[in-house]
Each structure stands twice: as structure tokens, then as C-alpha cells.
C-alpha positions in Angstrom: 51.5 57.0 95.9 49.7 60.1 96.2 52.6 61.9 94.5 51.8 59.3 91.4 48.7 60.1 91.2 49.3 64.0 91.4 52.0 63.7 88.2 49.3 61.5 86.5 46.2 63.9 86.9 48.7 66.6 86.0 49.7 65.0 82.5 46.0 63.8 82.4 46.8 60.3 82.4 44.2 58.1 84.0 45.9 56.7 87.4 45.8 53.3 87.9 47.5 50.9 90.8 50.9 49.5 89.9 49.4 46.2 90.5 46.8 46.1 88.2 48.7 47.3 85.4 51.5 43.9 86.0 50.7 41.3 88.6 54.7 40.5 88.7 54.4 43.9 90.5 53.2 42.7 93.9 55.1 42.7 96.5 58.0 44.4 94.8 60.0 47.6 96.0 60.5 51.2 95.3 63.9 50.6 94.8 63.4 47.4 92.7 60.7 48.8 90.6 63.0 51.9 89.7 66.2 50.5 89.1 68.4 51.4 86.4 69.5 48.7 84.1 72.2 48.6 82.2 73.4 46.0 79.7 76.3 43.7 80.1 78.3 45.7 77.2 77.9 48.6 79.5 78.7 47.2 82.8 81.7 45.6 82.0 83.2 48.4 80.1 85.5 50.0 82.6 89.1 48.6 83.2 90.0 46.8 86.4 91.5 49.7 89.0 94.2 47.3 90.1 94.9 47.0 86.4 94.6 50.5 85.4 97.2 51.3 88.6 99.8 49.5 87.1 99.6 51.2 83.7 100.0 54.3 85.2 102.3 53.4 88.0 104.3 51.7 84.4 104.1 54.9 82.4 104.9 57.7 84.9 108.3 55.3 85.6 109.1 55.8 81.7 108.7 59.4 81.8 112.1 60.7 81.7 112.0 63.2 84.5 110.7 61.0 87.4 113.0 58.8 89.5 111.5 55.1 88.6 112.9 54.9 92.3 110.1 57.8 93.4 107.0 56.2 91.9 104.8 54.7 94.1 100.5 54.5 93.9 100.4 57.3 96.2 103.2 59.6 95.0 102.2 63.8 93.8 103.4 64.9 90.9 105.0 68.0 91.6 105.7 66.9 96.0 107.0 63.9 95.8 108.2 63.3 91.9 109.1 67.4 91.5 107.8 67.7 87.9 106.5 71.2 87.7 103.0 71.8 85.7 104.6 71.7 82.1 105.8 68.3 83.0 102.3 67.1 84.8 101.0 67.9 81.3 103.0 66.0 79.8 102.5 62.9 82.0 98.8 63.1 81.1 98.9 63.2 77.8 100.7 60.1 77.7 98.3 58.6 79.8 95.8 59.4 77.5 98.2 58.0 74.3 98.5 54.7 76.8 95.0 54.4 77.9 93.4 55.3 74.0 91.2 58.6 75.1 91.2 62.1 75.5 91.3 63.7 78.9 89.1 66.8 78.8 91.5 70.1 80.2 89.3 70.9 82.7 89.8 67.3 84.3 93.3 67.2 83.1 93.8 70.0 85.7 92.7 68.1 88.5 94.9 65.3 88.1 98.5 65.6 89.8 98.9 62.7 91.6 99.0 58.9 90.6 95.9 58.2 92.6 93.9 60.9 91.0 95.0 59.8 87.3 94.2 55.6 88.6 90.6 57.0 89.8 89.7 59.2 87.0 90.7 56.4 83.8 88.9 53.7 86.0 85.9 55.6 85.8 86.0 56.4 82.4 83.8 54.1 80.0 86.3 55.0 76.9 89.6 54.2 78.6 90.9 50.5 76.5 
């Protein structure tokens, strides 16, 4: 509270108890006063993981390369599939043709297993 107060002298606004300002206030928490809301368009934009896993469990098996045989959630590209780093490249990209976004480079580099690729497009708001 005193911290409040501090920040409010400092931008010379006059302090005044959360409680007077909204009775609803009382009795409430930190946490629940400061809580970041989000709307329903935004919440239920990411894909299911369990989804998104077979996708990419679906599309590396296409790739021509791999061993459908080889493919499982937790499978490397280059240790246990043996595509070198052209070939990882190539995975990606059409992973981001499937999933309908582009994967920045920088986090394009990161990705070389199946379990990376599944947590990265789960995350990501744009992936359809």
C-alpha cells in the first residue's frame, strides 16, 4: 500500500483507498484485483497440443526422407530420423504451409525435434 501511495504522490495523483473508490473492492485480493483478462476470442485461439501433435507427427511421415516407420512424438530430427539441417529446413517450412503461419528463422533454428515443433505451433496464437 505504501508503495501505492509512493507511485501516486510521485505522478501527483491524490491517493485514495481501493475501497472507497469501488465497494465491490472489499475483501478482494492482490492477485484478483490485478488479473489479466483476456477475451474469449483470445483464449481459445490456440490449437489443442494433442491435435497439433498429430499434424506434425502426420506431416513429418510424408516428408520423403524420414522412415514413416521412425516417427514417433519424441523422435530428433537429425538422431533418430537422420535428416541433416537442409532437410530440418525443409520439414519446417512445411509445417508452417500445414499449420497457415510463418516461423520466424530465429525460432526455426531451435526446432529439431517433433516435440519442440508440437510445443512451439501450440503456443502460437496464429497457427489454424
Amino acid at each position: 500500500m505504501a508503495a501505492r501511495i509512493a507511485l501516486l504522490k510521485y505522478l501527483r495523483v491524490q491517493p485514495r483507498p481501493a475501497q472507497l473508490q469501488n465497494p465491490r473492492l472489499i475483501g478482494t485480493s492482490f492477485n484478483q484485483l490485478f488479473k489479466r483478462h483476456f477475451s474469449e476470442e483470445v483464449r481459445g485461439s490456440f490449437l489443442d497440443k494433442d491435435e497439433v501433435r498429430d499434424r506434425v507427427i502426420t506431416c513429418v511421415k510424408n516428408f520423403q526422407k524420414v522412415d514413416p516407420s521412425k516417427v514417433v512424438p519424441n523422435a530428433h530430427f537429425q538422431n533418430d530420423l537422420g535428416l541433416d539441417s537442409l532437410d530440418t529446413v525443409e520439414v519446417v517450412m512445411a509445417l508452417e504451409e500445414e499449420f497457415g503461419f510463418e516461423i520466424p528463422d530465429n525460432e526455426a533454428d531451435k526446432i529439431n525435434s517433433i516435440n519442440l515443433a508440437v510445443d512451439f505451433i501450440a503456443s502460437h496464437p496464429q497457427a489454424k
